[in-house]
N, C-alpha and C positions, 0 to 999 in steps of 0.2 A: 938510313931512317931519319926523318924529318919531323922533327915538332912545330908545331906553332898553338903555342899554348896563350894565351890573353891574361896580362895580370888585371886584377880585379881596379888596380890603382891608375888603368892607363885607360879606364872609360866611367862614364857617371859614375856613381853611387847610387847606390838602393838609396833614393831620396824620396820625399814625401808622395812626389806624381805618382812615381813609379808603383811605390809600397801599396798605394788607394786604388790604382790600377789592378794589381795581382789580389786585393783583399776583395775589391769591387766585382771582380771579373767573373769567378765559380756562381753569384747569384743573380747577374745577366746574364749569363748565358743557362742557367736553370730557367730563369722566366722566358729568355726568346726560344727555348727548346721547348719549353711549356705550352706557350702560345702561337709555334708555329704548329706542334701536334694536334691542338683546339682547332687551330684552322682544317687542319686537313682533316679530321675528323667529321667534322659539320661539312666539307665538302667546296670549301671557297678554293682552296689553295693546297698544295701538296709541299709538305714538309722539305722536301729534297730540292723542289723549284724554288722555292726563298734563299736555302742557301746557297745554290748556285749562281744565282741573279746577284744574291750581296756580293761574291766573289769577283764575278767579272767585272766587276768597277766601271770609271770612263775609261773611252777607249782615250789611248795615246796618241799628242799627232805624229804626222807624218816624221819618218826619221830621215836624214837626207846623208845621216855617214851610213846606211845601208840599204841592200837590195832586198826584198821583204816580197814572197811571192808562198800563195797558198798551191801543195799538189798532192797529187795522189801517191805513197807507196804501195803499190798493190790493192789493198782494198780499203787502205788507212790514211787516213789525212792526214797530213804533218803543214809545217808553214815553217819553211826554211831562210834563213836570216845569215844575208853574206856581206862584209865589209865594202864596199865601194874603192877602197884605196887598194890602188894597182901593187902585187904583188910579184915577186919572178919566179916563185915556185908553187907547190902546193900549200895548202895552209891544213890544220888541223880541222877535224870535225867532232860536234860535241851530239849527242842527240838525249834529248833533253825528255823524260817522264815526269809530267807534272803531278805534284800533289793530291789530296784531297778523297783519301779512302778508299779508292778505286770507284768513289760514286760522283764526287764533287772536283769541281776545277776546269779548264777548257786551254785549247792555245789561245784563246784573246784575254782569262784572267792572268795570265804567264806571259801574257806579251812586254812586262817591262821587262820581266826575270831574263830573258831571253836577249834580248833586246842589248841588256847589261853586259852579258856574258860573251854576246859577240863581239862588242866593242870593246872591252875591256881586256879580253883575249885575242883580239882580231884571230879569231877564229870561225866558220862556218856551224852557226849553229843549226838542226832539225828539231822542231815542235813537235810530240807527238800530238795528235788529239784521239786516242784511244778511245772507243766508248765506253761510255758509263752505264755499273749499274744502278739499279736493279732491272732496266730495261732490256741491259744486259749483262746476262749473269755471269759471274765470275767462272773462269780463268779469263773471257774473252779478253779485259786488261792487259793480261800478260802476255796473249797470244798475239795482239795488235801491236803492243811493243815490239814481241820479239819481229814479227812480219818484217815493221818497219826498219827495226836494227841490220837485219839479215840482206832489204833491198839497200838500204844507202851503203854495208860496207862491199857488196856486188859493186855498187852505182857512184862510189862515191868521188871519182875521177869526172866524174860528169857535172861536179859542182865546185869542180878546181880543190877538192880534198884527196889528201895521201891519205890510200883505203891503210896505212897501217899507222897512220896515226887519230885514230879514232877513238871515241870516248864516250864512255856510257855513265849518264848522268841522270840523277831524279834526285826529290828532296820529299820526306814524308813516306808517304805509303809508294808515292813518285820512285824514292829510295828503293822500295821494296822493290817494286817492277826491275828497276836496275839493275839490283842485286842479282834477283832471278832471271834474269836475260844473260847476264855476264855469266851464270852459273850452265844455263841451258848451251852454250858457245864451246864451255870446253873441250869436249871433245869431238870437236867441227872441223873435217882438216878441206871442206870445199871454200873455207873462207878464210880470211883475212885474220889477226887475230886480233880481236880490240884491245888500247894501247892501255887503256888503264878506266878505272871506274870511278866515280865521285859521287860518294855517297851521303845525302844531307839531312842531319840528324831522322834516320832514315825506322821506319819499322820495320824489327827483322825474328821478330816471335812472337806468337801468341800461348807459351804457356805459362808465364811465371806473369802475374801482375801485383806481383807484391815486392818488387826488387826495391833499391834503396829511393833511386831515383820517381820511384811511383809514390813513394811512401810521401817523402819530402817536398812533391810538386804537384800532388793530386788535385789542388786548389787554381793552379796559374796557367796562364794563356799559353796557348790556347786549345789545349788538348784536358779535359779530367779526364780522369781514368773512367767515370763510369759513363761519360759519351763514346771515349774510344772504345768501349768494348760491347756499349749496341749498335755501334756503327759499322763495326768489325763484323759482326754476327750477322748484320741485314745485309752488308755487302756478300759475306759467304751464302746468304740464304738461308740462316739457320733463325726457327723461332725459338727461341728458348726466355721463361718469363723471368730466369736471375741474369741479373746483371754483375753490380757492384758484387752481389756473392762470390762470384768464380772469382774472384780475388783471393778467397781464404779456402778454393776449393784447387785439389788435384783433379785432374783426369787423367794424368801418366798411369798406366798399368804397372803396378810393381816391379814386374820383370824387366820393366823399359826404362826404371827410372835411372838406373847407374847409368845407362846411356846419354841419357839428355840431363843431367845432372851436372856431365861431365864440361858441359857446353852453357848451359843456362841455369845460373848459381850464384846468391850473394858473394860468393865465398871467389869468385872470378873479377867481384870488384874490387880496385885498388881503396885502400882503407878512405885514402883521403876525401872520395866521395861520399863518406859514410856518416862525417862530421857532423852534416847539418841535422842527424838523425835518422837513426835507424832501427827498429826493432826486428829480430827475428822472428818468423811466423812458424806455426804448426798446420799444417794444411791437410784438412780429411779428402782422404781418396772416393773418388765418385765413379766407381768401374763404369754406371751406366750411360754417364756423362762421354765415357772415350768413344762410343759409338757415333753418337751425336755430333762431334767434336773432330772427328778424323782430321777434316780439311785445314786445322788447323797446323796437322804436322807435314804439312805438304810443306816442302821447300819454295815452292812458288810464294805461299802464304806466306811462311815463316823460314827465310834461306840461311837462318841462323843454324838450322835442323838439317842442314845437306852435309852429307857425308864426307869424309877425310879426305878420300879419293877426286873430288871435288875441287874442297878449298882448296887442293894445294894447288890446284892448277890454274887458280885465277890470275887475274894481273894485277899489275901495281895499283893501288888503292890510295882514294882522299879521303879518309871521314869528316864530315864536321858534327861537332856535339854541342850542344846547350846545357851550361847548369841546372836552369829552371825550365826543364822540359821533361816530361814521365817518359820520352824516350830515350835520355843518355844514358843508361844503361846497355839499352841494346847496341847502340854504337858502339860504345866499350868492349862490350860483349864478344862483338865480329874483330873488333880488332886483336882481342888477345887471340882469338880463333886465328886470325890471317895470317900473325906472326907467327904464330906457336908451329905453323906450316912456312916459315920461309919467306911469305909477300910481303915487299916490302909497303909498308903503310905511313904517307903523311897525316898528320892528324892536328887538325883544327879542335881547340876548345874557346867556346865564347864563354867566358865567367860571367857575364851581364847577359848572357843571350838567354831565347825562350824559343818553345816551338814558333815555327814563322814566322822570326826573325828577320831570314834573309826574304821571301817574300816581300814584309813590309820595307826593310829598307827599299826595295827596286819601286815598291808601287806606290809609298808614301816619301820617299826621296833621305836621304841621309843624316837628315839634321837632326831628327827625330830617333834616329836608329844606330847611332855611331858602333854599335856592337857587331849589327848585321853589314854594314859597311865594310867593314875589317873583318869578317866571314868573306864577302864576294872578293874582298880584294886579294887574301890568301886564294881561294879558290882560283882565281885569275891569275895568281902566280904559279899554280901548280901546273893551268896549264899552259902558261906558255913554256914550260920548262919541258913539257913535252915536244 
């Protein structure tokens, strides 16, 4: 078992930029959430094309240490990214689920991320570009991932990669996908078995929104909890008019609770994340809420909720986590899960990091980002050790 934990001493300090950044941030993104809904309300512009347009940035130029070619897996686009420097064996392959709620994100907003991760691993990375919803509604994400996981490790000697040193990778909701592809694998014996998972500060539940890390981050970049939970809800296709409420609301069924209790639980985080503040909640049961809500306890949705029988069979595992991210919890979360069955799990902590972290370092460059730097660079040691 492997730590890489980041002391808080060996990157900036919570300095003035930063502090006006995370105080500044919750009431921009209230107003650009405001007035992208005005727009698309009145009928100029659609809420979901703005963000995805801010996403995809300039494009990058040309890279000349790789071979960079768009194809088809089946009926899924990917854009595969291979080192140029001549090689005598096979090399690794990573296949890469990008971020962004299963509605937001593209292989050309992930093309630094990518881009990074080959070079820096000389490894063979795959792009997924899964489609998005609400055009296309959910599992379709997960179904695209898995497609394209299932041809490259068939295919994957046809891109000078050892089909058994392969690696399933996403970061965000990206994570999720991951997770749920490496989980749907298990008990697959016409394939290959993938060699390990890397999962980046990754969503892995939707029932508890009131854990430490929600409590203490609900304000800072770039995730609030009450964006991720109507973002979460339109990508399931669920209209329901509370938001922030289901933070202080149950929908476990009483009979289910000791179940998922067992798994998703203050009481599963280590204290020291608890420091920055924590209170415990009382949460009323909403029996008519679990009907509405099912798709939340799907494994696909939330792989944090897949069965024993399951976890134990997955592979070796990377987390990476963020302090100042309403998802380190859940990371934490799969991790005491993966061990408590035996996988072995390396595990990255950014003490300075935030959701999209490693994002901005690739696409705003390092200088800016020395936290998410040292995220990719752990990462890229993990895998070359594969």
């Amino acid at each position: 078992m492997v730590f890489y934990y980041e002391d808080s001493k060996a990157d900036l300090p919570l300095g003035f930029s930063q502090r006006l950044m995370f105080h500044a941030f919750p009431y921009l993104v209230n107003f650009g959430f405001g007035l992208t809904l005005f727009l698309e309300k009145v009928g100029i512009v659609s809420q979901v094309s703005v963000i995805r347009a801010l996403m995809y940035g300039i494009p990058p130029l040309k890279d000349k240490q790789l071979f960079i070619k768009d194809l088809r897996f089946e009926n899924v686009e990917v854009r595969i990214y291979q080192p140029k420097i001549p090689t005598t064996g096979q090399r690794r392959g990573i296949l890469y689920c990008h971020g962004g709620i299963g509605m937001f994100g593209s292989i050309q907003a992930y093309e630094r991320t990518c881009r990074c991760l080959a070079k820096r691993s000389d490894s063979v990375v795959v792009s997924v570009g899964y489609r998005l919803a609400p055009e296309h509604p959910y599992p379709t994400q997960f179904e695209d991932c898995l497609t394209a996981t299932i041809h490259f490790l068939r295919t994957a000697q046809d891109y000078g990669v050892d089909p058994s040193r392969i690696i399933i990778c996403g970061d965000s909701s990206g994570g999720t996908l991951a997770a749920a592809v490496a989980q749907a694998l298990v008990n697959r014996r016409d394939l290959p078995k993938p060699r390990a998972q890397i999962l980046i500060y990754p969503f892995l539940q939707g029932l508890n929104f009131n854990l430490p890390s929600h409590q203490q981050n609900n304000t800072y970049p770039v995730l609030l909890r009450k964006l991720t939970i109507v973002f979460g809800l339109r990508y399931l296709n669920i209209n329901l008019p509370v938001t922030e409420s289901l933070a202080k609301l149950t929908y476990i069924p009483e009979d289910l609770q000791p179940k998922y209790q067992k798994w998703v639980s203050p009481d599963c985080i280590p204290h020291e994340f608890k420091k920055r503040g924590y209170t415990p909640t009382t949460t009323t049961v909403s029996e008519e809420l679990y009907a509405m809500l099912k798709p939340v306890f799907d494994p696909v949705f939330s792989p944090l909720l897949a069965e024993d029988s399951v976890i134990a069979q997955l592979p070796e595992t990377f987390i990476l986590t963020c302090e100042y991210d309403i998802l380190r919890d859940d990371g934490l979360l799969y991790k005491k899960r993966l061990e408590d069955h035996g996988i072995k799990v390396t595990w990255c902590h950014l003490q300075q990091g935030f959701h999209g972290v490693i994002f901005a370092a690739a696409l705003l460059g390092v200088g800016p980002f020395r936290s998410g730097n040292k995220g990719l660079e752990n990462i890229a040691e993990f895998i070359r050790l594969m």
